[in-house]
LOVO-421327 format. One record per residue: x negated, y, z of N, C-alpha, C, O, CB in turn. Coordinates in pm, whole numbers, plus 50000, padded with zeros to 5 digits. Glycine has a CB too. Layout:
LOVO-421327
XYZXYZXYZXYZXYZ...
END
This chain:
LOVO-421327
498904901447639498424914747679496914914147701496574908647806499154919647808495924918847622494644921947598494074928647787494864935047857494654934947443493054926247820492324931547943492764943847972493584949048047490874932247931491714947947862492244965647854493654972447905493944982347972492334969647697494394961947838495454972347815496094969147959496704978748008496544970147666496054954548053496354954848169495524962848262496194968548348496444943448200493974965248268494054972448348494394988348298494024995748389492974969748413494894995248200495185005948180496875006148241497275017248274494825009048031497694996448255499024996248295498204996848450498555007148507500204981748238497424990548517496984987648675496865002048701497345008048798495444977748712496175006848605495135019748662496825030148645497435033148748493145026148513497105032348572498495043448530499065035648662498445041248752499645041948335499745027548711501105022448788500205026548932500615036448992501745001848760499445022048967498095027449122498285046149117498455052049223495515021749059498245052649003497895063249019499345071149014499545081249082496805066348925500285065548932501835068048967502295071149086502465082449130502575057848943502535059249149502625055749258501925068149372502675074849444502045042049250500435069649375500125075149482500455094049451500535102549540498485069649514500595096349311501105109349300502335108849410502255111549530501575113049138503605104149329504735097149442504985098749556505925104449611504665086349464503835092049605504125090949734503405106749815503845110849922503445075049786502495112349755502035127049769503365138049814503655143849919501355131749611504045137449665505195146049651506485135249619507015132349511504885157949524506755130649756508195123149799508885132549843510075131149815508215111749910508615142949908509655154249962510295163349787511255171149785508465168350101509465159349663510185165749587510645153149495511635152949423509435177949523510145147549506510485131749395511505124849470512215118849389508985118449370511895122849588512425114049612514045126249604513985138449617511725104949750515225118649581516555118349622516965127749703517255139749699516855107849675516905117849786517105122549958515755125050071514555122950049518015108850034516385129950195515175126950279515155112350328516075104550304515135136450402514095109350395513485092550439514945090750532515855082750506511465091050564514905100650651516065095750763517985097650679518935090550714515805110050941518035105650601519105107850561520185096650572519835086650509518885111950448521695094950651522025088050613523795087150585524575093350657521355081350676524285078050461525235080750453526365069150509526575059650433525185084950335526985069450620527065061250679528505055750657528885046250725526615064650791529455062450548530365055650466529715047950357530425045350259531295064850412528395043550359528475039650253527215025150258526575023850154528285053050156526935016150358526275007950364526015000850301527014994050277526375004650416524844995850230524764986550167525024986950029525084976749959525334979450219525204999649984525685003949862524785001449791523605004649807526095016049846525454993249673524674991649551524335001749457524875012449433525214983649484522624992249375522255005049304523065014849216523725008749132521355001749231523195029049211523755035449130524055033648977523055032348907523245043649150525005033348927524925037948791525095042548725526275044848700524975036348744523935048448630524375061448592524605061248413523885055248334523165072948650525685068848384526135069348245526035082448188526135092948251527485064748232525825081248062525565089947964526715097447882526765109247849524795083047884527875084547852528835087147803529935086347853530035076547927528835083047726531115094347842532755091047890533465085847752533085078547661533705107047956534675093147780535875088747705535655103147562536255101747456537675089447834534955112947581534655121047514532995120847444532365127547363535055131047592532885115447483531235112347428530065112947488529965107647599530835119747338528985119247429528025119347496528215134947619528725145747590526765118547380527655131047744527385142547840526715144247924526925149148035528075145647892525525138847863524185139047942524385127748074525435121948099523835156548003522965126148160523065117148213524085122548393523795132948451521465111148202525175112948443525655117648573526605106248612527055099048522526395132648569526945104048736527475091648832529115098048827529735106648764526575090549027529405087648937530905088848968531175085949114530735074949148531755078948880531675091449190531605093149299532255076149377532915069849295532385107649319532185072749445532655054149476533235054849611533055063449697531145040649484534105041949614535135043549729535045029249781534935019249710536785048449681535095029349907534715016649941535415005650049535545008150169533545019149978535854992749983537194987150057536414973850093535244971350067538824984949950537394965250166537104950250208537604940050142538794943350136537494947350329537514929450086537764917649959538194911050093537784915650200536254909349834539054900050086539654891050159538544879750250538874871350334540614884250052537284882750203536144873850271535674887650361534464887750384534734865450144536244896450402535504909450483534114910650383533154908450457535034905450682533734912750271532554914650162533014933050139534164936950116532774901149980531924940950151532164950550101532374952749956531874943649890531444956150143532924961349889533424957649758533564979749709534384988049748535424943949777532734980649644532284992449586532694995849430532024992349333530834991849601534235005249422534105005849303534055024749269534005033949350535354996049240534115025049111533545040149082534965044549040535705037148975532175042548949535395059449089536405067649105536355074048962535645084048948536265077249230536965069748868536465074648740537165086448725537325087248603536635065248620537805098348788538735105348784537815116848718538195123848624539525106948919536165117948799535315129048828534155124748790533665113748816535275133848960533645134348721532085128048640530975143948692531015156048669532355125848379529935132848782529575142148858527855143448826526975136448876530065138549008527695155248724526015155548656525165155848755525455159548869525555168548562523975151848716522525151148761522215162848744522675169048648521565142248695521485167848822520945179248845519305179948882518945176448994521765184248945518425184248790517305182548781516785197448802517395207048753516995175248663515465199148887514575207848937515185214749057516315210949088514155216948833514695223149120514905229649257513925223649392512715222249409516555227049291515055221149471514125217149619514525202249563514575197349675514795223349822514805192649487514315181449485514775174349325515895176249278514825174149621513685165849252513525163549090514915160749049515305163048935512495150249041515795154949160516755152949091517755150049155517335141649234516575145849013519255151949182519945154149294521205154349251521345158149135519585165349365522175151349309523995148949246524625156749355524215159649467524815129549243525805159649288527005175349401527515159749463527465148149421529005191849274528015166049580528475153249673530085156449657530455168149646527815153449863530855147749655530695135549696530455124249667530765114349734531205133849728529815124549553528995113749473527445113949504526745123849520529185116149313527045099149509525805102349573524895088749453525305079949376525865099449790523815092949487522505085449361521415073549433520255076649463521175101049294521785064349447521345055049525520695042249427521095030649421522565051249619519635048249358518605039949224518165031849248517915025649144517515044449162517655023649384517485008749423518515006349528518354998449621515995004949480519715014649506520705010149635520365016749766519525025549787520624993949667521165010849851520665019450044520895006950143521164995550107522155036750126520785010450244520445000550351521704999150430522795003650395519195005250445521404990450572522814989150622523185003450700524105002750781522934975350729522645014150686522635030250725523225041850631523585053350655521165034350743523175036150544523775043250369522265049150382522355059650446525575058950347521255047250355519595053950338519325050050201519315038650155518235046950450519095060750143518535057349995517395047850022516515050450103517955071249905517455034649937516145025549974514855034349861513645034149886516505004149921515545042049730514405044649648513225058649717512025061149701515165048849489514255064349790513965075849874512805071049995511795077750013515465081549941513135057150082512465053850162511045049950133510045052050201513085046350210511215042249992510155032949939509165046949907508035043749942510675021249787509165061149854508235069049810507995069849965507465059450003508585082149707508195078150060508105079150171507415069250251506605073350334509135081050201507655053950235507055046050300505455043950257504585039650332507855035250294505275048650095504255046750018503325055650077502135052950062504515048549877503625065750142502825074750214502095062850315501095057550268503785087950294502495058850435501665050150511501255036250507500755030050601502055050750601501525031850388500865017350376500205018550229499415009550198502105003250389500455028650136498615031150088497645034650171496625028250197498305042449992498135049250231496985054450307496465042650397495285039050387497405067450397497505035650502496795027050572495535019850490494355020750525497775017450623495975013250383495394999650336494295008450284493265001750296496314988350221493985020550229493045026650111492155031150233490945030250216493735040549985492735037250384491665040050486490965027650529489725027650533492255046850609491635017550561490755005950644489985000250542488755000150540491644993550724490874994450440489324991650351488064997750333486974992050338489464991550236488355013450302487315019550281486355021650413485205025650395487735031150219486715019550518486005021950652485415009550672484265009750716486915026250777486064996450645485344983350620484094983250535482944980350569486274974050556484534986650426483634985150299482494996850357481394991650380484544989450124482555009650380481815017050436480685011750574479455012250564482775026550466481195008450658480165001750739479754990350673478554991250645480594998150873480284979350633479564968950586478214972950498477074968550514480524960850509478694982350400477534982550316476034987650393474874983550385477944992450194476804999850481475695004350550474764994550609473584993950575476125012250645475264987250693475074979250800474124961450721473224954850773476964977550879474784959250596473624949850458472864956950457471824952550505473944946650290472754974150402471744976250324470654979250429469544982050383472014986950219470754979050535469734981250655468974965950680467794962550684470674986950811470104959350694469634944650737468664939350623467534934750641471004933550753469314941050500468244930550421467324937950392466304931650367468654922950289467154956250378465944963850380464854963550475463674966350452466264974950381465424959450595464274962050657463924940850740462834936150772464694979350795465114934750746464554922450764463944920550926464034929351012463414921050649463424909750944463354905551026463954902451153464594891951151462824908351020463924910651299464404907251386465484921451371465774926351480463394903551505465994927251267466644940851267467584934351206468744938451220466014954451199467264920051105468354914451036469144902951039469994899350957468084914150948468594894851191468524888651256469934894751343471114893751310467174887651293469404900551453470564905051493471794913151417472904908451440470174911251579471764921651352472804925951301473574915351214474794916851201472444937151234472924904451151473714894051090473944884351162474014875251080473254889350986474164878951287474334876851441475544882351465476424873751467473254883351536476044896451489477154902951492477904904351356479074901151377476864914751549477784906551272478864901651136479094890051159480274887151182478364901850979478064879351163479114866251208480284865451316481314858951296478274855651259480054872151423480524873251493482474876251485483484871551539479604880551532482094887551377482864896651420483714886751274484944886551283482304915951433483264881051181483544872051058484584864051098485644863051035482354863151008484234856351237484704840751254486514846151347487404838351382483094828351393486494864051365487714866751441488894863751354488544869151249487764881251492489894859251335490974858151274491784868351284492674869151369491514848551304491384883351135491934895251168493484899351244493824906451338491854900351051494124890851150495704893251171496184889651289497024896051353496544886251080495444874351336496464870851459495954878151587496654880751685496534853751492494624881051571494044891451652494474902951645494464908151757492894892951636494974911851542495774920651570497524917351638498314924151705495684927151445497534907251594499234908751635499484903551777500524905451840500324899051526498124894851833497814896552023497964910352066498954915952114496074892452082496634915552038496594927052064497754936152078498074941352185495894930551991498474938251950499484949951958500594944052041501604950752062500054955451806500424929452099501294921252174501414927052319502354929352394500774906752173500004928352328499824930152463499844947052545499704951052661498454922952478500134954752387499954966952446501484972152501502404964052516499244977052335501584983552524502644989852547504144985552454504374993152360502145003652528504714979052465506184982552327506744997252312507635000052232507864973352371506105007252402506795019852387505665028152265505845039652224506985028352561504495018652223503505028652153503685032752036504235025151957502325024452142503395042052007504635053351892503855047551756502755041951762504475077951908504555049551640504295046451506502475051951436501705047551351505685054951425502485059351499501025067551447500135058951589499465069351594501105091551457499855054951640499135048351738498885034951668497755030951637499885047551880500395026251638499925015251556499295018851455498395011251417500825007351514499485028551396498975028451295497105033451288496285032051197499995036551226496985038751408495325040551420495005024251437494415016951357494685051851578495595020851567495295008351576494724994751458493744987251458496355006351626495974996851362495894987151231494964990251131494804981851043497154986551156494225002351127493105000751059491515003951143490375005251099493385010050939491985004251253490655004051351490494989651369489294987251386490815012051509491264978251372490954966651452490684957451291489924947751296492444960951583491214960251182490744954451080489784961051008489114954250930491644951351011489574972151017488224973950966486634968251057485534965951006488234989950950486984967451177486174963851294486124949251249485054943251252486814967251452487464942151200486564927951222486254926551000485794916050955488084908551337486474934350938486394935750830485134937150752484774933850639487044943450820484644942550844483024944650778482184937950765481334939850678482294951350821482164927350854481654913750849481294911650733480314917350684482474903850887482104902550665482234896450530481144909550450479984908050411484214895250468481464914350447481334926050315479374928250365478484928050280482814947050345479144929950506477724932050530476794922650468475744925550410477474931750666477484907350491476654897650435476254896550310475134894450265477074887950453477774899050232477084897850097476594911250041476434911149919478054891449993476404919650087475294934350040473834931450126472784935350075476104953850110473824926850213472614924350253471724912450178470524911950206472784921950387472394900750063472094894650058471644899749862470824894549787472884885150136472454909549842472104916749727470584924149729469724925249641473234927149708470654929049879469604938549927468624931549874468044932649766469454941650081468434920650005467194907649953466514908249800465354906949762468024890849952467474910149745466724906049622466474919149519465594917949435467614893949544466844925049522466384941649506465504947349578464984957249528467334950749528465014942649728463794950449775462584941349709461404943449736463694951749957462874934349648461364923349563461454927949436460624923049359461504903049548462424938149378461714943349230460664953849285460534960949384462954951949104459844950549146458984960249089459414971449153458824971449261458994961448943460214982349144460054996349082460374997349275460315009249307461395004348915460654988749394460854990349528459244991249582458855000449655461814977549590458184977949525457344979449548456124992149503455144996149566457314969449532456544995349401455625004249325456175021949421455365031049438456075002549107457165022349452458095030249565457275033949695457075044949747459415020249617456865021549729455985020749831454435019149855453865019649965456415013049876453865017149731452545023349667452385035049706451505039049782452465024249526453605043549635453125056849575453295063549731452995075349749454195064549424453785055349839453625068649975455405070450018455915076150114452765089749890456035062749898457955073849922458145062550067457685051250083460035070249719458925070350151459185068150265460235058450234460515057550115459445079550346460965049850327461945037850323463195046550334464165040350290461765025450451463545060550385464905064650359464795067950195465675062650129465405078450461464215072650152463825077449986464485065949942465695064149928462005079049924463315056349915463605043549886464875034649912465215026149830462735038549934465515036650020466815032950059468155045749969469265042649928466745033750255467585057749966468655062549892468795069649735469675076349681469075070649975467165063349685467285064949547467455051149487467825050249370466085072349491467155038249575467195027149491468245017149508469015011349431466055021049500468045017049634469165004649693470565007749692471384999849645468945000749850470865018849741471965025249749472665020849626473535012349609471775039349766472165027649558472565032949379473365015449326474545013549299470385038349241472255005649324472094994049301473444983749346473704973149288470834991649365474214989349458475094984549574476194991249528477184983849524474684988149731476385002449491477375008049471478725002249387479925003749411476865017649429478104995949292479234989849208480354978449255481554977249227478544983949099479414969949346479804962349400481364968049520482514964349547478474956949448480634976149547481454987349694482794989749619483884989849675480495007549743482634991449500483884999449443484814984749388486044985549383483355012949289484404977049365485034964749322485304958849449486344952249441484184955549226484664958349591485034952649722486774962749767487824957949811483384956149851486494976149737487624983349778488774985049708489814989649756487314993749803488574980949578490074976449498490394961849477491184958049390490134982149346489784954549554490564940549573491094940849761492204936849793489194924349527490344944849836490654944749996492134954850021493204951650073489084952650092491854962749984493474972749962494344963749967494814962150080493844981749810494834955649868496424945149936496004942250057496844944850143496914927949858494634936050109495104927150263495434934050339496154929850429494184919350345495064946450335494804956550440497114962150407497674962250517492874972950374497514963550361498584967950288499474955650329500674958050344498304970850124499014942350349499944929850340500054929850531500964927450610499024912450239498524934050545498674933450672499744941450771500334936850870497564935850702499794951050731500814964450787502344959450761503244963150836500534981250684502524952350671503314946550654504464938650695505674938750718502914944650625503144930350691503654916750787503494923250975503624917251082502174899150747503294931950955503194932351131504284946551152504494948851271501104936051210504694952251095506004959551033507304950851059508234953251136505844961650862507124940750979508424934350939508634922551064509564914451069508294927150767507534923951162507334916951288508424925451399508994919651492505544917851335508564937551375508704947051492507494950051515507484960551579509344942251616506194945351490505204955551602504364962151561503304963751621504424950051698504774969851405504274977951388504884990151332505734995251405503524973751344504564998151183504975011851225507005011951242507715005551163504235024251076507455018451332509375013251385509565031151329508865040951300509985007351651510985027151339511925038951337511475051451432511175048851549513375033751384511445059651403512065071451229510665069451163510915073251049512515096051255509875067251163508665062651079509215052850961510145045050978507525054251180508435054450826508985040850736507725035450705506865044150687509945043550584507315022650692506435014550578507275013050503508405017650486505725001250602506225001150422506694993350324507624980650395508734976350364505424988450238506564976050515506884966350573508304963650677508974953550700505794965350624508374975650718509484979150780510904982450729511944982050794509124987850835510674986850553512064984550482512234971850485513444970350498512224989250339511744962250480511824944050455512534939950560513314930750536510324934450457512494944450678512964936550793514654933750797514924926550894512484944750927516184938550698516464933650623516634920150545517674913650559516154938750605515694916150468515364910250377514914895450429514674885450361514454918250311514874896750564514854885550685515794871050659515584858950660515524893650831517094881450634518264869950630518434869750506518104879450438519664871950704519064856850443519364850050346520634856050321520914858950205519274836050366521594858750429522984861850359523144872250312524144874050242524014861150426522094883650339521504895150310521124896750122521394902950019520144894850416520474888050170519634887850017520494881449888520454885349771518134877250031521254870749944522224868249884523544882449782523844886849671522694860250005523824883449925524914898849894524324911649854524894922349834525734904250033523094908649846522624924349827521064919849808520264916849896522974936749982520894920349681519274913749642518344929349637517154929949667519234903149440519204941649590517914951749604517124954949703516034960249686518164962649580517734951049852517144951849951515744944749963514984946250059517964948450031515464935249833514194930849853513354938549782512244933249776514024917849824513444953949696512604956549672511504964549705511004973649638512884956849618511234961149793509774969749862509174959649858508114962449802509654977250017509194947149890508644934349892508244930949737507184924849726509714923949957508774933349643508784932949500507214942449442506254938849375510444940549448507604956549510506854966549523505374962149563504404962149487507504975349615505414957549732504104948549766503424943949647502544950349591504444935549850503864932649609503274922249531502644930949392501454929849364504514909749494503354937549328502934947549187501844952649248500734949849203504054960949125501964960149346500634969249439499484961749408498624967749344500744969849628499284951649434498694941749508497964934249392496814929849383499764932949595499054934349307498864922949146497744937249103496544935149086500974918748988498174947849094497384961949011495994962249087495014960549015498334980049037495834963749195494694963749256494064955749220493064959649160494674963549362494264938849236493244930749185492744930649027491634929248976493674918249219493804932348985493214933648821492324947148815491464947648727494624935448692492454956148887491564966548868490484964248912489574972148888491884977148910490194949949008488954949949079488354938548977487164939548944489034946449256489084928448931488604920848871487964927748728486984921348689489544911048868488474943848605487944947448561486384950448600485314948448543488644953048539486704955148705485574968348789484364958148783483284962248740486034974949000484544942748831483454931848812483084927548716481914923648714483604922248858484074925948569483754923448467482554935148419481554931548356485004922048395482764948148453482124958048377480734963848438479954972048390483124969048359480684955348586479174955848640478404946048608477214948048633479044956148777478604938548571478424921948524477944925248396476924918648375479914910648516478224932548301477664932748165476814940148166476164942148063478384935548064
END
């Protein structure tokens, strides 16, 4: 597979996805909390095209559900009733009950997992796409000051990026949210998780734009800038700026997974976003046990999901560098 054409699968599957997760109240199934509670653990749906008469478009079969001599749930399809898909209205696509459409399976709640995963995509993009960008946003600010203006202005401010560099984001967040309340609601962690990693996030990112700075305030066309009379904000936002930018956009499509892995992993901890709220990270918790994963492997796919996220982003960042670079 040629560059191109991976990051054109990165760029299409990133932009999929966040449509998706936009319009989950019409894309998804079911709702996020919905649950069907005859039906745990139910494996993914399947759906057929053809009967005993031929073709009849695409529709399920309603399933009944008993115990195998090891107490194993054991799910088979009621072939009596062939029950169509039903496409457009209040949601893309939807089955008459008592047959139900469960496309990555459901949880130990009967919860559509494919239903959860659009829904969850709502707060662990946004998380990861806000904190990066609030990282990447101060950092740059905070270089392009330091190495513009230098001295004891760049001195201290690169003094505090170290500072804030040498914190160990994650375990510092997962003290923190240790020590706070256990009653603090899902949207609190969630200010929390991109306030405390973008805070120690910027670090990194200041140094190396300030160190870009450096060497862009010694061209020509900075000095000749300052000949002609143009003031240092001018100069800071017709030259430097401009100059930095590329970099900014290649820093914020590789930082997106950590920021995304992070929510995650502190999700699938308990201490971050909990019930009736969904992540990504919080469908996983699940996926904990082995005998789980064993008997029921779709339950790992949000975790599956992660990693693609994650794989797309970097190849989009690693383009984004190839194409400032030339």
């Amino acid at each position: 597979m040629s560059v191109r054409r991976r990051l054109g699968f990165s760029a299409a599957f990133l932009l999929a996805l966040i449509v998706a997760a936009l319009f989950a109240d019409w894309l998804a199934p079911y709702p996020a909390g919905l649950e069907h509670r005859r039906l745990p653990y139910h494996p993914p749906s399947s759906i057929h095209f053809f009967d005993a008469e031929g073709w009849r478009g695409p529709f399920v079969y309603a399933t009944t559900m008993h115990f195998d001599e090891y107490q194993r749930r054991i799910y088979e399809e009621d072939l009596s009733q062939a029950y169509p898909l039903r496409f457009g209205g209040l949601r893309f696509v939807s089955v008459e009950e008592p047959a139900s459409l469960f496309l990555l399976g459901a949880d130990a709640r009967g919860r559509d997992l494919f239903s959860r995963i659009l829904y969850g995509a709502r707060i662990s993009l946004s998380l990861g796409l806000a904190g990066a960008f609030l990282a990447a946003f101060a950092g740059w600010a905070v270089g392009c000051i330091s190495g513009y203006y230098g001295g004891l202005t760049d001195q201290v401010l690169m003094r505090v990026a170290e500072f804030f560099i040498m914190i160990p984001g994650f375990y510092f967040l997962l003290a923190l949210r240790s020590a706070l309340p256990p009653e603090l609601g899902s949207w609190q962690v969630y200010a929390l998780t991109i306030g405390v990693l973008s805070l120690i996030g910027w670090g990194g990112v200041a140094r190396v734009v300030r160190g870009m700075v450096l060497q862009i305030r010694q061209q020509d066309f900075i000095q000749a800038g300052r000949i002609l009379g143009a003031s240092d904000l001018r100069i800071l936002r017709t030259h430097v700026f401009p100059h930095t930018l590329p970099y900014l956009a290649v820093l914020l499509s590789i930082s997106v997974p950590s920021y995304i892995m992070a929510e995650s992993a502190l999700s699938l901890l308990g201490l971050g976003i909990q019930e009736p709220d969904v992540s990504w990270g919080s469908l996983l918790s699940d996926a904990l046990s082995m005998a789980h994963l064993h008997l029921r492997p779709w339950i790992l796919s949000p975790g599956i999901l992660i990693c693609l996220t994650a794989w797309c982003f970097n190849r989009l960042g690693d383009r984004l560098q190839k194409e400032t670079e030339a």
